[in-house]
C-alpha positions in Angstrom: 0.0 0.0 0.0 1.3 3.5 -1.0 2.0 6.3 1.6 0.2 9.6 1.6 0.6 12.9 3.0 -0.6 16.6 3.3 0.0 19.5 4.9 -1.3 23.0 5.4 -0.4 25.5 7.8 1.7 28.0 9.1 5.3 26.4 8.9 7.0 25.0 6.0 5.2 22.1 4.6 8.3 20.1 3.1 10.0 18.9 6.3 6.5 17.2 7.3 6.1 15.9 4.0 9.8 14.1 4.2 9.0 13.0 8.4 5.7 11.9 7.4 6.6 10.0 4.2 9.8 8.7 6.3 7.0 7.0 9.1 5.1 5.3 6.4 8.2 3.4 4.9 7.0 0.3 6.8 4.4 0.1 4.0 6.6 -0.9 1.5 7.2 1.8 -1.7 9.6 2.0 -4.9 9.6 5.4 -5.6 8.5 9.0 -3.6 7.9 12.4 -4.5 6.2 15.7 -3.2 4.6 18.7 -4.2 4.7 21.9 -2.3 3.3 25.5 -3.6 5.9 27.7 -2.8 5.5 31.5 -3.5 3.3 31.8 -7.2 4.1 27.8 -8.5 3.8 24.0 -7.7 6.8 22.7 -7.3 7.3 19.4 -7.6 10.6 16.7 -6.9 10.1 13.1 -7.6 12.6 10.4 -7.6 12.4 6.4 -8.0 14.1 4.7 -5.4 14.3 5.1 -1.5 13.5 8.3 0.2 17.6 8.6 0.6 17.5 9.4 -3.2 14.4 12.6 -3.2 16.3 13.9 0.2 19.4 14.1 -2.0 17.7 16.0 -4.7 16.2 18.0 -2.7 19.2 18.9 -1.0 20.3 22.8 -1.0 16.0 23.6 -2.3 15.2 26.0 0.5 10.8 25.6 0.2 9.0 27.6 2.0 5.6 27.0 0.9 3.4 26.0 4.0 0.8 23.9 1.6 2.4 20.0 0.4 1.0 16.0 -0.4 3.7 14.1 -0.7 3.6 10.6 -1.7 5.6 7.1 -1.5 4.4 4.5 -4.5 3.9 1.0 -4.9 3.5 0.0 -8.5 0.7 -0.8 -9.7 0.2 0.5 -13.4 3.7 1.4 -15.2 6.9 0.6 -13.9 8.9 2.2 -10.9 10.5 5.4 -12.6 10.5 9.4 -11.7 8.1 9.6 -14.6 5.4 7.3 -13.2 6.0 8.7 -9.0 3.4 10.5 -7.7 2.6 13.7 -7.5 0.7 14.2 -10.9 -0.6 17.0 -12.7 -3.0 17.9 -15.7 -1.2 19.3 -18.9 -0.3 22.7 -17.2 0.7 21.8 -13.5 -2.4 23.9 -12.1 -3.9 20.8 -10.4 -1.7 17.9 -8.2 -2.6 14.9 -7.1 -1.7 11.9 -5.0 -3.4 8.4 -5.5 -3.8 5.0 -3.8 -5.7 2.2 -5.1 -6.6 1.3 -8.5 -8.7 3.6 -11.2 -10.2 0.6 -12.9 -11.9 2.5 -15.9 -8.7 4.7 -16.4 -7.6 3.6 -19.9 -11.2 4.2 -21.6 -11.0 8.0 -19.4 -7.6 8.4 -20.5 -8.4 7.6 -24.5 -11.3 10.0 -24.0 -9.0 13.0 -22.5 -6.2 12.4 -25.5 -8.8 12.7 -28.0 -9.7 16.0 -26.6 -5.8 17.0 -26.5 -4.3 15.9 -23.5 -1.2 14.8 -22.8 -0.2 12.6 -20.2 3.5 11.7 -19.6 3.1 8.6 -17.3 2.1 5.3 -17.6 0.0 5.4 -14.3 -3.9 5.4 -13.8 -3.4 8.3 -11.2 -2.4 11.1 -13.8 -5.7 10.6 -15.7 -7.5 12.5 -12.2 -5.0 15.3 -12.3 -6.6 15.7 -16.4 -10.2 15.2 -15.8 -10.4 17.7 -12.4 -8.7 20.2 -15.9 -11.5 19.1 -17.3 -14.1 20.0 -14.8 -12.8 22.5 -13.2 -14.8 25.9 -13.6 -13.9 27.7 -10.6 -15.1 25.7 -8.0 -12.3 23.6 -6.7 -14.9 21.2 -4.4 -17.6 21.0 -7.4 -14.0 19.8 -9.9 -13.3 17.0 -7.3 -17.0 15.8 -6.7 -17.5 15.7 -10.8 -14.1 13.5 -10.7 -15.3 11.6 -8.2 -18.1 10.6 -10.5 -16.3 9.7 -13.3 -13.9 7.6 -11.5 -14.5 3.7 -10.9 -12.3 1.5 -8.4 -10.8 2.2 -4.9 -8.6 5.1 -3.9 -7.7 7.7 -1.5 -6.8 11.0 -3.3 -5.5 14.4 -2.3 -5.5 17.2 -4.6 -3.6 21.0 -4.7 -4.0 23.4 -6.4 -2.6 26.8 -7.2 -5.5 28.1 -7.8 -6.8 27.6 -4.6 -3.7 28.1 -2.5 -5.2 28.0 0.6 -7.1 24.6 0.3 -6.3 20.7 0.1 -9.1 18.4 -0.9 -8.7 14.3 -0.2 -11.6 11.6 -0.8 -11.8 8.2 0.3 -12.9 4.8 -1.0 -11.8 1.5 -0.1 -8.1 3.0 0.9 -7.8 4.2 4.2 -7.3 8.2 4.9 -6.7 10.4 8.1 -6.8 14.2 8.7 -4.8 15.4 11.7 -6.2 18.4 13.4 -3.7 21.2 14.5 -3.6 24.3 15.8 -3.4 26.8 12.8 -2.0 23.8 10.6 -3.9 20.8 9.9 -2.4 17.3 8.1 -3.5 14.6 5.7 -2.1 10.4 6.1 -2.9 7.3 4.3 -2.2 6.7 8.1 -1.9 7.7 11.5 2.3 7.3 12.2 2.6 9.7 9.6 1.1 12.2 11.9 1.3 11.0 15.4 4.1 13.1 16.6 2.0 16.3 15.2 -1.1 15.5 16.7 -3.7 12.7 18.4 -6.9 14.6 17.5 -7.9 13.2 13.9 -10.9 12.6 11.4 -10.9 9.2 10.1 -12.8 9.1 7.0 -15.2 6.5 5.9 -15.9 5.8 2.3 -17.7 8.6 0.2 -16.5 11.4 2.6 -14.7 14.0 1.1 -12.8 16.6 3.4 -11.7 20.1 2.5 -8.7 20.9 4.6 -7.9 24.6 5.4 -5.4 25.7 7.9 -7.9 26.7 10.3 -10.6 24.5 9.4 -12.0 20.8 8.4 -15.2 20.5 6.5 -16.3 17.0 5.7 -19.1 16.2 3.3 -20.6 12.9 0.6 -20.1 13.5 -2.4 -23.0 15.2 -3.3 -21.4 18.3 -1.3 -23.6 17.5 2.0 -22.1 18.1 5.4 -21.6 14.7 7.4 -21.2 15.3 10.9 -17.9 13.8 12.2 -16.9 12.7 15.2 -13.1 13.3 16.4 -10.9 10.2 17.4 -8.5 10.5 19.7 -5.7 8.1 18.8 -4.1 6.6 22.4 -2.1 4.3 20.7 2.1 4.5 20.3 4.1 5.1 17.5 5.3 1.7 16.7 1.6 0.9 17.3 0.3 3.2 14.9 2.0 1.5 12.3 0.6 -1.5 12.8 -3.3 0.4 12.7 -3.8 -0.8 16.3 -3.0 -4.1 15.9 -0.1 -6.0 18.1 1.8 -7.6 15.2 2.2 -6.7 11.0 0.8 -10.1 10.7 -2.3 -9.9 12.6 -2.9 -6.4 10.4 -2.2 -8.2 7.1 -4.6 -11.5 8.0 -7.5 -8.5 8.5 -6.3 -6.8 5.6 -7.4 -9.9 3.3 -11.1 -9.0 2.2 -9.2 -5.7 0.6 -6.6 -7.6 -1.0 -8.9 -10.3 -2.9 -11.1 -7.5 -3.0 -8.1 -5.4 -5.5 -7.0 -8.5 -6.9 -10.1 -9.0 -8.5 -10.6 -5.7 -9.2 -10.9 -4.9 -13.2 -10.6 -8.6 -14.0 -14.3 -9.7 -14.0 -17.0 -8.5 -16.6 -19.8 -6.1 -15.2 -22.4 -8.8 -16.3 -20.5 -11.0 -14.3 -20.5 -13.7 -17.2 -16.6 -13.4 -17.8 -13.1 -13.2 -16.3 -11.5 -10.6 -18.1 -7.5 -10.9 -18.0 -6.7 -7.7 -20.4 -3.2 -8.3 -19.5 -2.8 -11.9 -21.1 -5.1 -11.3 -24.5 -5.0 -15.3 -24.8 -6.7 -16.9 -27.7 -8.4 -20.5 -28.0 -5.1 -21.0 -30.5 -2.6 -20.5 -28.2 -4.0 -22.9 -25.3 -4.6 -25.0 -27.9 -0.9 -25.1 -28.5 -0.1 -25.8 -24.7 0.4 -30.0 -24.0 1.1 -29.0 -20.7 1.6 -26.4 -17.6 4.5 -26.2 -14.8 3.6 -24.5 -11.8 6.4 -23.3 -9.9 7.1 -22.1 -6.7 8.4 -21.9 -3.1 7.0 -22.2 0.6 3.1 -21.0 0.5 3.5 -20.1 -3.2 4.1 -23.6 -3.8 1.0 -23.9 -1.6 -1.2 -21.9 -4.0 0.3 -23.6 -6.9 -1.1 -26.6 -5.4 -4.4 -25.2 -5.5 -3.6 -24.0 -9.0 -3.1 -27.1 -10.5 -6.3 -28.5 -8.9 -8.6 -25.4 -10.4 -6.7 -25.5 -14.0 -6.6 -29.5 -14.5 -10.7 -28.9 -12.6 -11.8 -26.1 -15.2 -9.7 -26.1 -18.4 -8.6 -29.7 -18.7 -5.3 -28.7 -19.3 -2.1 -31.2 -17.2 -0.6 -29.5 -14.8 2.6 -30.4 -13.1 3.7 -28.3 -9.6 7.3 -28.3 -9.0 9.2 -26.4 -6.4 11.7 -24.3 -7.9 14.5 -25.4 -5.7 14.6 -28.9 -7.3 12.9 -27.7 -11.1 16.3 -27.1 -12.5 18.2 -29.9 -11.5 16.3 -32.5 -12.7 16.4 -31.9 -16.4 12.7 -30.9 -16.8 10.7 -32.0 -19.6 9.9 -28.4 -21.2 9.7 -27.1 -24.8 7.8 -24.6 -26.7 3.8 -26.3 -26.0 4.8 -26.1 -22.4 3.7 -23.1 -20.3 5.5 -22.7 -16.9 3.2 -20.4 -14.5 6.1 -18.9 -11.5 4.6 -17.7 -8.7 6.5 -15.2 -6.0 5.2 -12.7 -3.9 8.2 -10.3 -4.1 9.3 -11.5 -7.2 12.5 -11.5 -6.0 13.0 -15.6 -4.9 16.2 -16.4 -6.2 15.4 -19.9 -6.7 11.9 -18.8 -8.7 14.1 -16.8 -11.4 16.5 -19.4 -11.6 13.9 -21.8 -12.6 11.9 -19.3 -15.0 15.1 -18.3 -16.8 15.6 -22.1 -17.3 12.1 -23.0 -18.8 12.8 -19.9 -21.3 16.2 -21.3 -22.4 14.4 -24.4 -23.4 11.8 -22.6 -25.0 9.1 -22.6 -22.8 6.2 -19.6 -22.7 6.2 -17.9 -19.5 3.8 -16.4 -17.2 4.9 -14.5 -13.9 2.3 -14.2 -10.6 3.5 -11.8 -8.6 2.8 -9.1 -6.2 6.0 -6.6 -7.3 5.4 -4.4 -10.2 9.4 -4.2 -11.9 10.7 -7.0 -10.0 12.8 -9.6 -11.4 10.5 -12.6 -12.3 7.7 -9.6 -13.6 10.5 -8.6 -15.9 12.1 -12.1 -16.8 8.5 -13.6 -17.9 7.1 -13.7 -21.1 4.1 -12.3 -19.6 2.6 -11.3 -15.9 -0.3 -10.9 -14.1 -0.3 -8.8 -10.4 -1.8 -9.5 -7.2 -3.1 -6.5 -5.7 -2.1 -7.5 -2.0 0.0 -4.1 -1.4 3.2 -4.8 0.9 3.3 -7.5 3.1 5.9 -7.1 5.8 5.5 -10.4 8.1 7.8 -12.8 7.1 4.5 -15.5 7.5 2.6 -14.7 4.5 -1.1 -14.5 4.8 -2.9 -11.8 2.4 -0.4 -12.6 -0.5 -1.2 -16.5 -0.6 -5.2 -15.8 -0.7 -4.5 -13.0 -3.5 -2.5 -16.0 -5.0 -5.0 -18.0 -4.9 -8.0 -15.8 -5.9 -6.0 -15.1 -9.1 -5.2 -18.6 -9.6 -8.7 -19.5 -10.0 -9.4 -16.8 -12.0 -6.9 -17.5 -14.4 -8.3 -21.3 -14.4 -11.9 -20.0 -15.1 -10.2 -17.6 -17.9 -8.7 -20.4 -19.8 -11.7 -23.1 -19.4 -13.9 -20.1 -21.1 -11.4 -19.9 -24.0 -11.3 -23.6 -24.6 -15.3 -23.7 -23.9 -15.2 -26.4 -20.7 -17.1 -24.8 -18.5 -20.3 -23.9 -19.5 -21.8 -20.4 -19.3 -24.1 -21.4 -16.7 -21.5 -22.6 -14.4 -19.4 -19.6 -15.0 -22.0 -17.7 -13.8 -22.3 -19.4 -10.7 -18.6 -19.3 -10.0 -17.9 -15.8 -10.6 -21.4 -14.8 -8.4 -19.7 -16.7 -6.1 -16.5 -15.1 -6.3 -17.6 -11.8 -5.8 -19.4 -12.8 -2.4 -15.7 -13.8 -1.1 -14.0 -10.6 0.3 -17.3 -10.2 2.3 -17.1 -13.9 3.5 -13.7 -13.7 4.7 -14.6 -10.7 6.9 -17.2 -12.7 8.1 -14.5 -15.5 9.0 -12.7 -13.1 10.9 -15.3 -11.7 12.9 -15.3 -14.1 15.9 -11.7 -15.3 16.8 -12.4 -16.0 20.5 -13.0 -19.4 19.9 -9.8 -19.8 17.7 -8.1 -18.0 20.9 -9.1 -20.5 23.0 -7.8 -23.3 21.3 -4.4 -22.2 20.9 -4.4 -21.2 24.5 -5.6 -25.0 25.0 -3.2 -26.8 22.5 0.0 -24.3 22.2 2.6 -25.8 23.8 2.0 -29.6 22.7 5.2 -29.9 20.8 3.6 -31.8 17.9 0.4 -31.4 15.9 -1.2 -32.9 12.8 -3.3 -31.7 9.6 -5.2 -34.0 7.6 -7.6 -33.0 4.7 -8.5 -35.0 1.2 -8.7 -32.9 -2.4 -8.1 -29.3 -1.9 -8.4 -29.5 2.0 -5.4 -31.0 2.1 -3.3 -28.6 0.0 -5.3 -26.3 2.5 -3.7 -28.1 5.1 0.3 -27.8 3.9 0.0 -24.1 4.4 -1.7 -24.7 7.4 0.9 -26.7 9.3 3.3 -24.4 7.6 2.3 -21.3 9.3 2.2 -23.0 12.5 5.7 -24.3 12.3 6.8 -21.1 11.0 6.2 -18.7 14.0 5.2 -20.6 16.6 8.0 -23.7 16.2 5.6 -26.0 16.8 6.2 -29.5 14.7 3.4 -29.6 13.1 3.1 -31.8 10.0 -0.2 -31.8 6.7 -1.4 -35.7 5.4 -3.7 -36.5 2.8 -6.2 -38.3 4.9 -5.9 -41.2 2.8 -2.7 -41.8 3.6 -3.0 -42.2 7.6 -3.2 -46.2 7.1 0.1 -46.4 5.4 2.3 -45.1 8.1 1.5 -41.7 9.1 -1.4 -43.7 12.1 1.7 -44.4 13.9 2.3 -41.0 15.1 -1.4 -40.5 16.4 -1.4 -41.0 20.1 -3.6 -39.8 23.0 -4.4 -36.2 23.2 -2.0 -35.1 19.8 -4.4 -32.4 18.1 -5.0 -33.4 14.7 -6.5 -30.3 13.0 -8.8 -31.7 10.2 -10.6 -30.3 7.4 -13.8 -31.5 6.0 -14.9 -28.3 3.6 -14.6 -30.7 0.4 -18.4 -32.1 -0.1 -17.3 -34.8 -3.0 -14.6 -36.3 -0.4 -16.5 -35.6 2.7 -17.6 -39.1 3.7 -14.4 -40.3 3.4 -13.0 -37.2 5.4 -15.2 -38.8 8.4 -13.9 -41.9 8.4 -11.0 -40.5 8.5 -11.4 -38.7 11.2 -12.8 -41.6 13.0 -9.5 -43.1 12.9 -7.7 -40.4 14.7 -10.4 -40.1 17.0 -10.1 -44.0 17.7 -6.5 -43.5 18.7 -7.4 -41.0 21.1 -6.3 -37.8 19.2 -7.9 -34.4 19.9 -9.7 -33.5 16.9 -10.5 -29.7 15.6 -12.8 -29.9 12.5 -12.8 -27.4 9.8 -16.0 -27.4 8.3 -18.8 -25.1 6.1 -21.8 -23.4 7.8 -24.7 -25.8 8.1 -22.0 -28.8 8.5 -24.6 -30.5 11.2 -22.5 -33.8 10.6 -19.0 -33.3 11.5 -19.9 -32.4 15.4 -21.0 -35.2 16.3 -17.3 -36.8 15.7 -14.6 -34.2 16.7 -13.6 -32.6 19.9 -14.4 -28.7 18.4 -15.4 -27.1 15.3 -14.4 -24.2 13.5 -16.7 -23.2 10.9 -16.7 -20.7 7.8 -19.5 -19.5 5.1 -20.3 -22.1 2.9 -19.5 -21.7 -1.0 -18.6 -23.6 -3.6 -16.2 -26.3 -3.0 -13.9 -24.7 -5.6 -13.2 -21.3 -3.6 -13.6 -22.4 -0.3 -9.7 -23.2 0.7 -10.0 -18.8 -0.1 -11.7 -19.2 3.9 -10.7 -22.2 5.3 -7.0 -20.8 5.1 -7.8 -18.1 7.5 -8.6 -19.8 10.6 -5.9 -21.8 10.2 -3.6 -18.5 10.1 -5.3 -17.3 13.2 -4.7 -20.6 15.2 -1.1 -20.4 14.1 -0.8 -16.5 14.8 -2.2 -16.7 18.6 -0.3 -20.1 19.0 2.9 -17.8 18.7 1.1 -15.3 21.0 1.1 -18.2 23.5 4.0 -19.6 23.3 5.6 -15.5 23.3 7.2 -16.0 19.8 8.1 -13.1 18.1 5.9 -13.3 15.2 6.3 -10.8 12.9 10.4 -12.2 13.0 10.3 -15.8 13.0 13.8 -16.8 13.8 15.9 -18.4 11.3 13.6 -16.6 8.0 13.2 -13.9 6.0 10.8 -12.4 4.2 12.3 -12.4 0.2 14.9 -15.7 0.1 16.8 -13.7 -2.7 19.7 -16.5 -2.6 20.0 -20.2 -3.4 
């Protein structure tokens, strides 16, 4: 997620702007830039890179201007570069704006504003606000930013400046969050609160659909029609290191509540209004070319492996295509069977795994198509691969990953679905129902993590056994891999996934009285089976946690506790299952007083062999 920051006042605006921007590198950027009015112009320094490299070029600029946003960016649409860095501006600098979030209907604004003789000089979606509030504007600097806000389609929290209205910020919210700070005689604008902490405690938070006009002296917040909304102040009693974290005690605990927004993004843009179609503008794959694929390689590490997993079961499910899931550590050193009909899907979060690239430049020397799933516009594997397709997750800074592995998956069953409706093996019917489905997910992992007392209490119950088991059948038990992962990951618990059908050939020896055996039964095709399974556990004397679906009235009567989560289709319920299992593994660390967000031993980007 980008950083955001504004400032107006009676002291120069720059030095907040750099502090501000400087509290919000937690968030993860690639590039930074601000804008400050300064005597009868905008002025404007940008720079890609860390915040090191703007403070250099801004070294020996004496700003006075007490009127700034500033901005730190996380790629989404063009490249890192100083071009593409926020601040923008319409064609004659007049009118600056900051962005985050995704415009999803920019390209069709953007052809619209070129045909009427604009000129834009980024690549971004952002610069085509800074044009249309040109287009509006006609004096009334509010009325600009409410028509904008009408045109616009997607999520975002904006600020705009103008020279024209020296004496006045504007910033809107939807979807992305955004804080005013109240001062005395000088008030601030965050994407959040440590950006302003050490100014002030006395803040607006706005909800989506508010817009606030920011004077020195004042703070009017209305909808978007122009009405006043009566706003409460919060008081924020939290600490700095706190604030970073929005409240919450650890990054990863923020990032597992962050989920509903990153699916939310991910699919954002990529599924037809009429909800018949996945639309993946960035592949523009024909019925020809899959038609020339015998085969796909998915490859990966640790939980990206994990959601290849799940991958391979929605492509081989939907578009009858083979699919083989290697990790990338061994894929090169086994002399992979890979030519020109092979397509070898790499998935990283950072896009930085050293292993990863290592694999994907070896599938392209033997001629293989590519396709890159990451979550790092300009990273390594985005710009080694043939092609690439973006998670929206926005930074994830505990090393346990959590909100990148759902966007993983969301997007790897939406690039399934994509390619069974170009080769026609799904019917239209059934894509219906999948996609309505879809849709109703970000909502339904909210719902999932809405009552965690229960998931509490078993970790409080179970967290220092030293061993613990996973079983699941189908796509519960790839489910269940990233499940015991998390949990050895931060907590250092052995903890250990099985297919369920596998207990009778060896893994039944390790089942002994009172060893929780956390088991998943989401999978209706499999889920007599799963029982019997479970039965055998339960008949040597293990302590059984069920995973099951909402109206589950079965599965009680045979394990110790239940956890449930909204029903769906079988397809897109690991996208819920997961999270509960991230939760137990999160306050099983709590328990055991691990440091979670720093697991020893790991980091975040393996970016050597």
């Amino acid at each position: 997620m980008c950083g955001i920051v504004g400032y107006i006042g009676n002291k120069s605006a720059a030095p907040f702007l750099l502090d501000g921007l400087t509290k919000l590198e937690y968030r993860g950027y690639d590039s930074a830039g601000i804008a400050v009015f300064d005597a009868h112009d905008v002025f404007i320094e940008k720079s890609v890179g860390r915040l090191d490299a703007l403070k250099e070029k801004l070294k020996g600029v004496t700003l006075d201007g007490v009127i700034g946003i500033g901005h730190t960016r996380w790629a989404t649409h063009g490249r890192p570069s100083d071009q593409n860095a926020h601040p923008h501006t319409d064609c004659n600098g007049e009118f600056v704006v900051v962005h985050n979030g995704i415009i999803e209907n920019f390209m069709p604004l953007k052809e619209a504003l070129i045909a009427k003789g604009h000129h834009f000089t980024s690549e971004t979606d952002t610069e085509v606000v800074a044009h249309l509030i040109e287009e509006f504007y006609e004096g009334d600097f509010a009325a600009a930013v409410r028509a904008v806000l009408k045109k616009i389609e997607g999520s975002y929290s904006l600020v705009f400046m103008s020279e024209k209205h020296p004496d006045t910020l504007i910033c809107a919210k939807q979807d992305n969050p955004l804080v005013v700070g109240l001062g005395d005689g000088e008030n601030f604008i965050a994407s959040d609160i440590p950006a302003i902490i050490s100014r002030t405690r006395r803040t607006y938070i706005l909800n989506d659909g508010e817009i606030a006009i920011v004077k020195k002296d004042s703070v009017e917040i209305t909808d978007r029609e122009g009405k006043p909304v009566d706003k409460k102040i919060f008081h924020v009693s939290w600490n700095a290191e706190a604030a970073e974290k929005g409240g919450y005690e650890h990054f990863m605990l923020k990032e597992i509540n962050e989920q509903p927004k990153a699916v939310r993004d991910t699919m954002s843009k990529r599924v037809a209004k009429d909800g018949s179609r996945i639309t993946l503008d960035e592949l523009n794959w024909s019925k020809e070319f899959l038609d020339g694929i015998d085969k796909v390689y998915i490859v990966a590490c640790g939980t990206a492996y994990h959601a290849g997993l799940v991958g391979k079961f929605y492509i081989e499910k939907l578009a009858r295509i083979l699919v083989e899931v290697d990790l990338a550590s061994e894929f090169r050193y086994r002399d992979p069977i890979v030519d020109e009909k092979t397509l070898v899907i790499v998935i990283s979060q950072s896009g930085e795994t050293s292993d990863t690239l290592a694999a994907l430049k070896e599938a392209k020397r033997r001629g293989a198509r590519t396709l890159a799933v990451t979550n790092v516009v300009g990273s390594s594997i985005a710009r080694e691969a043939d092609q690439v397709v973006h998670t929206w997750a926005g930074p994830e800074i505990a090393v346990a990953s959590t909100k990148a592995y759902t966007t993983q998956l969301i997007l790897m069953f939406m690039l399934a679905l994509y390619m069974a409706q170009l080769r026609s093996t799904v019917s239209d019917e059934r894509a219906r129902e999948l996609i309505g489905l879809l849709k109703k997910i970000p909502a339904q992992i909210s719902e999932t993590l809405s009552d965690v007392e229960p998931i509490k209490t078993f970790a409080r119950r179970y967290g220092f056994n030293e061993d613990v088991f996973y079983i699941g059948r189908s796509l519960d038990y790839d489910v269940a891999l990233e499940g015991a992962l998390k949990l050895k990951e931060i907590s250092y618990i052995h903890a250990e996934a099985y297919a369920s059908g596998e207990l009778k050939h060896g893994t039944l020896a390790l089942i002994v009285e009172g060893v929780p055996v956390i088991a998943l039964a989401t999978q209706k095709s499999v889920y007599e089976k799963t029982i019997s399974n479970i039965k055998e556990v339960k008949a040597r004397d293990a302590v059984v946690i069920g995973i099951a679906a909402d109206g589950d009235e079965e599965i009680g009567k045979f394990v110790d506790h239940v956890m449930f989560v909204p029903d769906t289709d079988e397809l897109l319920i690991p996208l819920l299952a997961v999270v509960p299992l991230q939760l137990l593994a999160y306050y099983a660390a709590i328990t055991r007083g691990c440091d979670v967000d720093k697991p020893r031993n790991l980091a975040k980007s393996v970016t050597v062999e």
